[in-house]
C-alpha positions in Angstrom: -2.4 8.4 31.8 -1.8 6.7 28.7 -3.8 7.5 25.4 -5.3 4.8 23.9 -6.1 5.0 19.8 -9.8 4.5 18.5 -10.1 2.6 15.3 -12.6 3.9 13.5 -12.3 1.6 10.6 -15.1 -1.2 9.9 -12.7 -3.8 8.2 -8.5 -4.3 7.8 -7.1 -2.2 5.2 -4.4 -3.1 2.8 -2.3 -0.8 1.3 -2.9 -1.4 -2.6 -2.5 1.4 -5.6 -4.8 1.2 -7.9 -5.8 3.6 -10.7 -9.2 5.3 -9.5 -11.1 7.8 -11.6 -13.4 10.1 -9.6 -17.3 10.6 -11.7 -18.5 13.7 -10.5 -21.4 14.7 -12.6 -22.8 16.4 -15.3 -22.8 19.9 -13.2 -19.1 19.1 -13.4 -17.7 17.5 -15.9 -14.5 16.8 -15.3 -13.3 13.7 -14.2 -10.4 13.1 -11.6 -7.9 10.2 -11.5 -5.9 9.8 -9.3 -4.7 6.6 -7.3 -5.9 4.6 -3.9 -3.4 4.5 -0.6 -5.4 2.0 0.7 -8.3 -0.4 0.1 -11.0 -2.6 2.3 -13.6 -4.5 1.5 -15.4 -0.9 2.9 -13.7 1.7 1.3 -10.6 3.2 -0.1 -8.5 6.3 0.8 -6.2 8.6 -1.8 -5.0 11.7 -2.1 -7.0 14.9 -4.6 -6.2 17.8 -6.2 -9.8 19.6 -5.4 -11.3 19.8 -2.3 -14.5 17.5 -1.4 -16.3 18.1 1.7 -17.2 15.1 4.3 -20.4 13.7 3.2 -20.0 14.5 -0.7 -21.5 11.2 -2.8 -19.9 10.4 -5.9 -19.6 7.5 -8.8 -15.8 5.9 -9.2 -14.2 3.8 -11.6 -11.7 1.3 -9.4 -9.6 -0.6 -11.6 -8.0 -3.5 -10.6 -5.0 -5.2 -12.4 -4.6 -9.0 -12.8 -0.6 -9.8 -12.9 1.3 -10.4 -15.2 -1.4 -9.9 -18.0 -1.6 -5.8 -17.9 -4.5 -6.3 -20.4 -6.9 -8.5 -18.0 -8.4 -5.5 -16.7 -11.6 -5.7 -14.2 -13.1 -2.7 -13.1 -15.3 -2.0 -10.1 -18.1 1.0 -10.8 -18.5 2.4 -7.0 -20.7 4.9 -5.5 -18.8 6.4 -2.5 -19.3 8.7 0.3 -16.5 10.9 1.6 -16.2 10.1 5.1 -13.0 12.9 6.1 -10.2 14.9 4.2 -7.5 16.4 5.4 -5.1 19.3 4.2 -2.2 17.8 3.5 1.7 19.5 3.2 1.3 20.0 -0.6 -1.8 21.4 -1.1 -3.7 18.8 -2.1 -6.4 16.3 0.3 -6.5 13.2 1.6 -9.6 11.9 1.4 -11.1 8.6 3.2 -14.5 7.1 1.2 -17.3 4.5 2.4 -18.2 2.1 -0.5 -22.2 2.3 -0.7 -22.4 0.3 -3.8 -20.9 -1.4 -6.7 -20.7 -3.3 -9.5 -18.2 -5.5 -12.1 -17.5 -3.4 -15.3 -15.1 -4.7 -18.4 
């Protein structure tokens, strides 16, 4: 019997790096950057040092890069939902996010 593969994604993602700095609150003030995998018009996936657990909401800085002008700058201001992580090799997680909300920043 063959096994067929469920797609569990909403929309097509393209695999597009860009910078992304995690928010994650005053109880915790460090922020995180790190960069995307992947993007969709739903969410984004990318790899973290520190664990979050499925279900965590956080804020995001997604900055996206007009060529060739490295100064034209826009900036999306997310709030996300981890959806899963894995364990990966390293030590560090992969972690694939739901866009709830967002907004245009400078």
């Amino acid at each position: 019997m063959e096994a067929t593969l469920f797609e569990r994604r909403a929309g097509r993602r393209v695999a597009l790096r860009c910078q992304l700095s995690i928010l994650r609150g005053p109880q915790d003030a460090r922020d995180r950057s790190t960069t995307t995998e992947n993007l969709s018009s739903h969410g984004f996936c990318c790899v973290v040092e520190d664990a979050l657990a499925a279900g965590d909401q956080f804020a995001c800085i997604l900055r996206l890069r007009r060529r060739p002008d490295p100064p034209a700058c826009r900036a999306l201001r997310c709030e996300a939902r981890v959806v899963w992580v894995r364990l990966l090799d390293d030590g560090r997680f992969g972690i694939g996010c739901r866009i709830e909300d967002y907004n245009m920043v400078e």
